[in-house]
C-alpha positions in Angstrom: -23.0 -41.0 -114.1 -22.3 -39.9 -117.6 -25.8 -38.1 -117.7 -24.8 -36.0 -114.6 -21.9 -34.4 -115.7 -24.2 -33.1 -119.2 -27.0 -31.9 -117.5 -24.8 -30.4 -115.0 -22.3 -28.9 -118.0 -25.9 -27.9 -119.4 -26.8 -25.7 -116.8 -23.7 -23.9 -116.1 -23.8 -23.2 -119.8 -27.1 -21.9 -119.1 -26.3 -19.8 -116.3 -23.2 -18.4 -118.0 -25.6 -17.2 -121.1 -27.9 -15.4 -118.4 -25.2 -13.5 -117.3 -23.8 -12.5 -120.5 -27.4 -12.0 -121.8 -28.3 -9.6 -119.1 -24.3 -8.0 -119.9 -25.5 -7.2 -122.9 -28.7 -6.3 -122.3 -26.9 -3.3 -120.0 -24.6 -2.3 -122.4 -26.2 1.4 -122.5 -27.1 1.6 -118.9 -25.2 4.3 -117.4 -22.9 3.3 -114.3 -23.8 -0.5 -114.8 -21.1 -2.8 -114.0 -20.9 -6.3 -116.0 -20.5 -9.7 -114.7 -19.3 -13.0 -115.8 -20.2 -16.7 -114.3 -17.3 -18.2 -112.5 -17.2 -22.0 -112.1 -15.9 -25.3 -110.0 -15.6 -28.7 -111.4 -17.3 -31.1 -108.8 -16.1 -34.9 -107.1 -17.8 -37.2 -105.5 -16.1 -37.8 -101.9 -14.3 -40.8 -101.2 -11.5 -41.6 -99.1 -9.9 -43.8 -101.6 -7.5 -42.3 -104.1 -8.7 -39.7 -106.3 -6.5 -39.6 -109.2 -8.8 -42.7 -111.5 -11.5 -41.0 -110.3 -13.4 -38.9 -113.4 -15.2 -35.8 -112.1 -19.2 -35.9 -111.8 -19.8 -32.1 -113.7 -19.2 -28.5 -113.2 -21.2 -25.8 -110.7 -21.4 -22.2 -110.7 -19.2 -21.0 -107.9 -20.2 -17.4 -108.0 -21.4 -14.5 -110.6 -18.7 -11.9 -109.7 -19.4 -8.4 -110.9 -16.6 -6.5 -112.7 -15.9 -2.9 -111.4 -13.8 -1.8 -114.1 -13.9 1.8 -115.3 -16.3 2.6 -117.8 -15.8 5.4 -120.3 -17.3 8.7 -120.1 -19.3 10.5 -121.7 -20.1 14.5 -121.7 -23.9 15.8 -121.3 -25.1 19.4 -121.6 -26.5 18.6 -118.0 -24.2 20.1 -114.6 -25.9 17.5 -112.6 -25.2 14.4 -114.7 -22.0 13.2 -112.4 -19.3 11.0 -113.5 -16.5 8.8 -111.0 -13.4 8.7 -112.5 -11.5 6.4 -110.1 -12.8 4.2 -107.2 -16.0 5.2 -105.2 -19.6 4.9 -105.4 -22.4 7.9 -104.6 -23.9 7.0 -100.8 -27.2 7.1 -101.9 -30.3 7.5 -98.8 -33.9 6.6 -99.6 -36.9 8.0 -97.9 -36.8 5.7 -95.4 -33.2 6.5 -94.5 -32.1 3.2 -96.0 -28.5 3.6 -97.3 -27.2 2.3 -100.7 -24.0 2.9 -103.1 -24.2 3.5 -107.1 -22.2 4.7 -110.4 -24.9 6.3 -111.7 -24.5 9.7 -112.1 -28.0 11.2 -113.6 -29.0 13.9 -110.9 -31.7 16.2 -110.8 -33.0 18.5 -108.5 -36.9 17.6 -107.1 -39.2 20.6 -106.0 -37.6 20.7 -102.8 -34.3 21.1 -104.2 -33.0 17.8 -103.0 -30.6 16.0 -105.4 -32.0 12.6 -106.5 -31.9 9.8 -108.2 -34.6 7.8 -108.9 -36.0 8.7 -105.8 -32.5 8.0 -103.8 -31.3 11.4 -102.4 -27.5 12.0 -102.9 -25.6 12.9 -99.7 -22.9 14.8 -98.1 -21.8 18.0 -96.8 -23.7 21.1 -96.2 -22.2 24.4 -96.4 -22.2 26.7 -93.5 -24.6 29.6 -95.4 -22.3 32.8 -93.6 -18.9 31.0 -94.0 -19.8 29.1 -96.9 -17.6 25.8 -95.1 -18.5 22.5 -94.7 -20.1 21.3 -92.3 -18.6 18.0 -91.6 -18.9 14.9 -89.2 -21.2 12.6 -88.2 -23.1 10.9 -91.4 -23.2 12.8 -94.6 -27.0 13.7 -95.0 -29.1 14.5 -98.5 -27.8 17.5 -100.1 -30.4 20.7 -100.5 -29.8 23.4 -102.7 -32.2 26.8 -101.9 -33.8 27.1 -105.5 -36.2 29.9 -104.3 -34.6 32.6 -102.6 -30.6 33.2 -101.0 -31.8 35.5 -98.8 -30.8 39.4 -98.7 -28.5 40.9 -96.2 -27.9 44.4 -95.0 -24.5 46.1 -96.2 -21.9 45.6 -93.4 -24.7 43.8 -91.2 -22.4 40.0 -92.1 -19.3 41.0 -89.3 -17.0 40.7 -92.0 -14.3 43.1 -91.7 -14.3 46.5 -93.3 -18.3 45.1 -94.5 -19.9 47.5 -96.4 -18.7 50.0 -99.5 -15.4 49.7 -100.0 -14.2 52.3 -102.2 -11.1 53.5 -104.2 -10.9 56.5 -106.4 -8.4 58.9 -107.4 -8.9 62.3 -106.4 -7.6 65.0 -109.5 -5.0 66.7 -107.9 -5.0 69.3 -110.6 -8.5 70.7 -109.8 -8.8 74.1 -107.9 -9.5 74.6 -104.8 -13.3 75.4 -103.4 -14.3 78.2 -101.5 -16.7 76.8 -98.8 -17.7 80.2 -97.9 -21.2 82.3 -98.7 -21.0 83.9 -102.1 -19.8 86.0 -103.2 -16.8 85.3 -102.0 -17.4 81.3 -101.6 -19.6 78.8 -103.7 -21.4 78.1 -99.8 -22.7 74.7 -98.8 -22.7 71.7 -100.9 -25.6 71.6 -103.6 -25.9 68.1 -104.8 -27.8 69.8 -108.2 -25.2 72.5 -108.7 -21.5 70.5 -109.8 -19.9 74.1 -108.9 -20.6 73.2 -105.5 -18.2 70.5 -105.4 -15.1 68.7 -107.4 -16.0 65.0 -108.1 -19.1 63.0 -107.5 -19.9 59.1 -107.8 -22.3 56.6 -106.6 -22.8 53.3 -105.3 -26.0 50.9 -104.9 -26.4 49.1 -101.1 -28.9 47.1 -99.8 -31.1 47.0 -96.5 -32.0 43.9 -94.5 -34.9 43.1 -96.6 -32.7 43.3 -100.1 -33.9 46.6 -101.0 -31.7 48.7 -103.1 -30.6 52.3 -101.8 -28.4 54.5 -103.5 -25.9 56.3 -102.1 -23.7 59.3 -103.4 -20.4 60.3 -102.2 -19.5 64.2 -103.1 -15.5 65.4 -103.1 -15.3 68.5 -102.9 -11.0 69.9 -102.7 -11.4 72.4 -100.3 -7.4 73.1 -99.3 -4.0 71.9 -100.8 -4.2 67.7 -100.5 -7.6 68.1 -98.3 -11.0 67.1 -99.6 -14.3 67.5 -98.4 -16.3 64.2 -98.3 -20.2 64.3 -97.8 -22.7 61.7 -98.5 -26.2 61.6 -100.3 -28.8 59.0 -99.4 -31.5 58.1 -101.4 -31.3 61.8 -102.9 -31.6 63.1 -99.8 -29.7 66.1 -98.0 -26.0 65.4 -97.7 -24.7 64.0 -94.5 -21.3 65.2 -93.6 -18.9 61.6 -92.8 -18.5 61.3 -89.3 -14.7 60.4 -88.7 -13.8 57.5 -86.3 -14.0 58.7 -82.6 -15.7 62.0 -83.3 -18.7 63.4 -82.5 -21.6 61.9 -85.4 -22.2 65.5 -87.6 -19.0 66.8 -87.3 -17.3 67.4 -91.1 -15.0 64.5 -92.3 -12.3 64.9 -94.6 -9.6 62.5 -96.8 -5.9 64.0 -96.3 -3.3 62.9 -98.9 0.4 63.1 -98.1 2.6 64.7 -100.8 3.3 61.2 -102.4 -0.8 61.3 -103.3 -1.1 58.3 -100.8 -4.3 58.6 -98.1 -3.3 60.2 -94.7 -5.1 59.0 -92.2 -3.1 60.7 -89.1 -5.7 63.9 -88.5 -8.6 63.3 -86.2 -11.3 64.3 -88.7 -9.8 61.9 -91.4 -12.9 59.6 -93.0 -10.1 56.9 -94.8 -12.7 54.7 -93.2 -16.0 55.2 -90.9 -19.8 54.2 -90.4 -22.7 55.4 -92.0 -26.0 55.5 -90.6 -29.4 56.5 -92.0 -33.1 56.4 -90.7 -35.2 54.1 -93.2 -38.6 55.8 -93.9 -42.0 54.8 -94.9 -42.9 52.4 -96.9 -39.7 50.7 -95.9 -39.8 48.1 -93.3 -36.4 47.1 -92.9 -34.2 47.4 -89.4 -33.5 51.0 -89.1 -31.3 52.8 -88.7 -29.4 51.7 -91.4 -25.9 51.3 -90.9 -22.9 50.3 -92.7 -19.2 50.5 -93.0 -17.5 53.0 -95.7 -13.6 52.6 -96.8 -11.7 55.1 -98.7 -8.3 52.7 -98.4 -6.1 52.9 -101.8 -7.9 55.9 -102.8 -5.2 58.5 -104.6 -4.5 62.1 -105.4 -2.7 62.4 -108.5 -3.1 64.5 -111.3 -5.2 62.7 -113.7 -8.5 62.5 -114.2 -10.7 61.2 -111.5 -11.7 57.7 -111.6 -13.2 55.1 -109.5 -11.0 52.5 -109.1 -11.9 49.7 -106.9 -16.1 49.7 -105.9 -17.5 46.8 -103.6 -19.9 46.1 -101.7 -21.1 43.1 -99.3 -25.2 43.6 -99.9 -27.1 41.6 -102.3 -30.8 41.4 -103.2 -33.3 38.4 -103.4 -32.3 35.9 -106.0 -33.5 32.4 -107.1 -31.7 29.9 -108.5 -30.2 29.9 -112.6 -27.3 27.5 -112.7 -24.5 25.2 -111.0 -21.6 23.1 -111.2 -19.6 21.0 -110.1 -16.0 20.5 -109.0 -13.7 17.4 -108.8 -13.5 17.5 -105.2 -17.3 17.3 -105.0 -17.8 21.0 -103.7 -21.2 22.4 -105.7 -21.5 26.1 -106.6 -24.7 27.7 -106.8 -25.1 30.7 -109.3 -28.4 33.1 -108.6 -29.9 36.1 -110.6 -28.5 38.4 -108.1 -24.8 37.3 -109.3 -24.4 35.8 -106.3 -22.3 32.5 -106.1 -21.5 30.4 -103.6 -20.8 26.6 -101.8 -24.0 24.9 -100.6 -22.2 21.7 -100.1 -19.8 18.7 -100.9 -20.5 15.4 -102.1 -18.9 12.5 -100.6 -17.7 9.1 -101.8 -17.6 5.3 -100.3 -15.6 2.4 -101.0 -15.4 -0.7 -99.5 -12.6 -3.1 -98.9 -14.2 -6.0 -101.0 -16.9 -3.9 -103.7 -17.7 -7.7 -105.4 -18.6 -8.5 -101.9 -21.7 -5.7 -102.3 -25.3 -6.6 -102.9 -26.9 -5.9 -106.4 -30.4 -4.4 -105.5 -31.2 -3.6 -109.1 -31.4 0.3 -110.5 -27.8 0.8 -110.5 -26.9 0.3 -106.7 -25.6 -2.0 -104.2 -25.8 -2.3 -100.6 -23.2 -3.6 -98.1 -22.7 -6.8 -96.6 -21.0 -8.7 -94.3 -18.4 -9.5 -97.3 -17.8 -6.3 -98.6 -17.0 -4.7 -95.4 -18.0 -0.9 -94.1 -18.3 1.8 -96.2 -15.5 4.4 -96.0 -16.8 7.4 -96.8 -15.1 10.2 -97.5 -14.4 13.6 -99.8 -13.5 12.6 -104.0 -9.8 12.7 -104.6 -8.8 12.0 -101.4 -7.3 8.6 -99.8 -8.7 5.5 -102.4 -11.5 8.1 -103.7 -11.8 9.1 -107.3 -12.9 12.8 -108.9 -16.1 13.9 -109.8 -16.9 15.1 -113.9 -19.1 17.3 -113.9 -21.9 17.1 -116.8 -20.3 14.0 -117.9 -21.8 10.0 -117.2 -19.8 7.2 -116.8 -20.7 4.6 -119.3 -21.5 0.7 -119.0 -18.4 -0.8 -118.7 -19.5 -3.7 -121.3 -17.2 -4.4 -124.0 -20.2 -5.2 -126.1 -17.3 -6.9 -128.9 -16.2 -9.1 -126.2 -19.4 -9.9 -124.9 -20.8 -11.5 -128.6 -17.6 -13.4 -128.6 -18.3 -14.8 -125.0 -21.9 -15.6 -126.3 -20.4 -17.9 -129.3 -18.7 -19.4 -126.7 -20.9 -20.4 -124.3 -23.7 -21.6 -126.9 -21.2 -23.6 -128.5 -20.5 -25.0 -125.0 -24.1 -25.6 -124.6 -24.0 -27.7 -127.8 -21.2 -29.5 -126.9 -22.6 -30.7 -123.2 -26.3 -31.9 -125.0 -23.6 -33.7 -127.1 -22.8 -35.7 -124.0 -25.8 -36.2 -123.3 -26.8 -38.2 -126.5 -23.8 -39.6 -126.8 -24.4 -41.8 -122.9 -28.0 -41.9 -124.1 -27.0 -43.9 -127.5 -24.9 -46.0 -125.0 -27.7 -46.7 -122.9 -29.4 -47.6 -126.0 -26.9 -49.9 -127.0 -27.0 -51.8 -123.6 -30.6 -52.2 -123.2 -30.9 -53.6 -127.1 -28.4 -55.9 -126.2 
């Protein structure tokens, strides 16, 4: 049986240099994972005693793939993902046919899907209020809005104090205003004559359909740590604030205690109140246009006046200019309307067994009975590794080892034809005789 054991020797060698050929041949493909050839001598069964019995050859019990950590490498490119740790991307086809891969080279299709090679990446939306994740049930292909986020009416999102929120310090130097008809007084408030008023400033808001409006707040110090406030919108006449719980039209005013801190104990006190407007022509946005206004934190000292806090909740159209990534798989969208926020969260799966998966080529496997079921879950958590954003993991071939391992095998290659010609000269031998 001398002839077995060669030809059996031969093509294990043969098998072995497949699998370090096609280790090789990977060495540059991102997220690939290298094998090696695992073998099993073979006997012939018998129920006699073993131990003068030679072996009849070798077989190849398995090619087991390696899932060691492969280096990384950074890109220029947010969406080019790398693992660092245990884990595989869950990967769902257009079919919904699931799969699982190290390959992190993302890119967003015209529908603003993430993909790879056709394979959408899944997880977690984000709630597009709340900006939380929407969990449970199967993770399903993230989205990201590349076209428009969306506009919002100033105080229209239920927020608390939604709306301008304001902070200023009031000069409490400045001289007192005569309200009263000239000559004696400067009368009503002019928005074109500053002697009509003490301070002035402005802020930019935005109706339901993301159109800009802006709106001008005039101070005007009309008694000892008592200001007038009135508001200008859209350059129109001023509207005097309407304090909380009285009648709309009725004068509002800021009262400072002799600290310079806000009062807001007087019925007519506007720390905080709503603003409301009719929208007119061309504008076709709901109407009226309401929002909340807060004064909290403003001052009265005496320095010069000065805006110090100015926010608001509106925002108008926008379209897509950049993202990223963080390790815990959260993605941040940036817009052109400086808006930022969550759209979603990738998720991770490992297995119990991963040499138990099923290679299906491009980079990904798909689980089997061996490998057991995915566990999927958020990166960093549990057995999950972090995400690197605009960074690839690398083959983990040791490209070094892999030449050395090729010596090796052909040499073992040699070695078993060796065999071969060595029974065959025997046979020779015999049939001459």
């Amino acid at each position: 049986m001398g002839f077995q054991q060669g030809l059996s020797g031969l093509n294990a060698s043969s098998k072995n240099l497949d699998v370090i050929g096609n280790n090789i041949a990977n060495a540059n493909t991102v997220g690939f994972k290298g094998s090696r050839a695992e073998f099993a001598d073979v006997f012939a069964s018998t129920f006699a005693s073993s131990s003068n019995i030679a072996g009849i050859g070798v077989r190849v019990k398995g090619i087991a793939q390696q899932f060691g950590q492969g280096n990384t490498t950074t890109t220029s490119n947010p969406l080019d993902i790398a693992i660092t740790g245990n884990g595989f991307f869950r990967m769902e086809g257009s079919g919904g046919s699931i799969s699982y891969s190290r390959n992190g080279q993302f890119q967003l299709d015209n529908q603003g899907f993430i993909v790879n090679d056709g394979q959408f990446l899944t997880g977690w939306m984000a709630d597009p209020v709340s900006g939380a994740m929407i969990k449970g049930g199967q993770p399903v292909p993230l989205q990201v809005t590349v076209s428009n986020v969306g506009a919002r009416a100033t105080g229209a999102s239920g927020l608390p104090n939604s709306g301008v929120q304001l902070a200023a310090n009031l000069d409490a130097g400045k001289p007192i205003i005569d309200r009263t008809a000239p000559p004696t007084g400067v009368g009503p408030l002019n928005i074109t004559d500053p002697t009509t008023y003490t301070h002035s400033t402005s802020a930019t808001v935005y109706d339901a359909q993301g159109v800009s409006h802006t709106v001008q707040y005039f101070f005007t110090k009309i008694d000892v740590n008592k200001w007038e406030v009135q508001t200008s919108f859209d350059g129109a006449a001023p509207v005097p604030a309407s304090p909380n719980g009285s009648p709309a039209g009725t004068q509002g005013y800021l009262y400072f205690d002799g600290n310079g801190r806000l009062d807001g104990t007087p019925a007519d006190s506007v720390g905080a109140y709503t603003f409301s407007t009719t929208l007119v022509a061309p504008s076709g946005a709901t109407s009226p246009f309401t929002f909340n206004v807060n004064f909290a934190n403003s001052t009265q000292f005496g320095s010069d006046f000065g805006v110090n806090t100015l926010h608001q909740d509106g925002y108008a159209d926008g379209v897509l200019t950049g993202m990223s990534i963080a390790k815990d798989g959260t993605i941040v969208a940036q817009f052109s309307n400086n808006q930022t926020k969550a759209v979603g969260q990738i998720v991770l799966a490992n297995f119990a067994n991963v040499q138990g998966l099923a290679p299906l080529g491009d980079n990904r496997w798909a689980e089997t009975y061996e490998s057991g079921q995915a566990r999927v879950g958020d990166p960093g958590t549990t057995d999950l590794g972090r995400l690197q954003s605009a960074a690839l993991e690398d083959s983990n071939v040791d490209l070094t080892a892999e030449l050395v391992n090729l010596i090796v095998a052909q040499r073992s290659y040699q070695a078993n034809t060796q065999t071969i010609k060595a029974q065959d000269t025997i046979l020779q031998t015999i049939v001459n005789l």
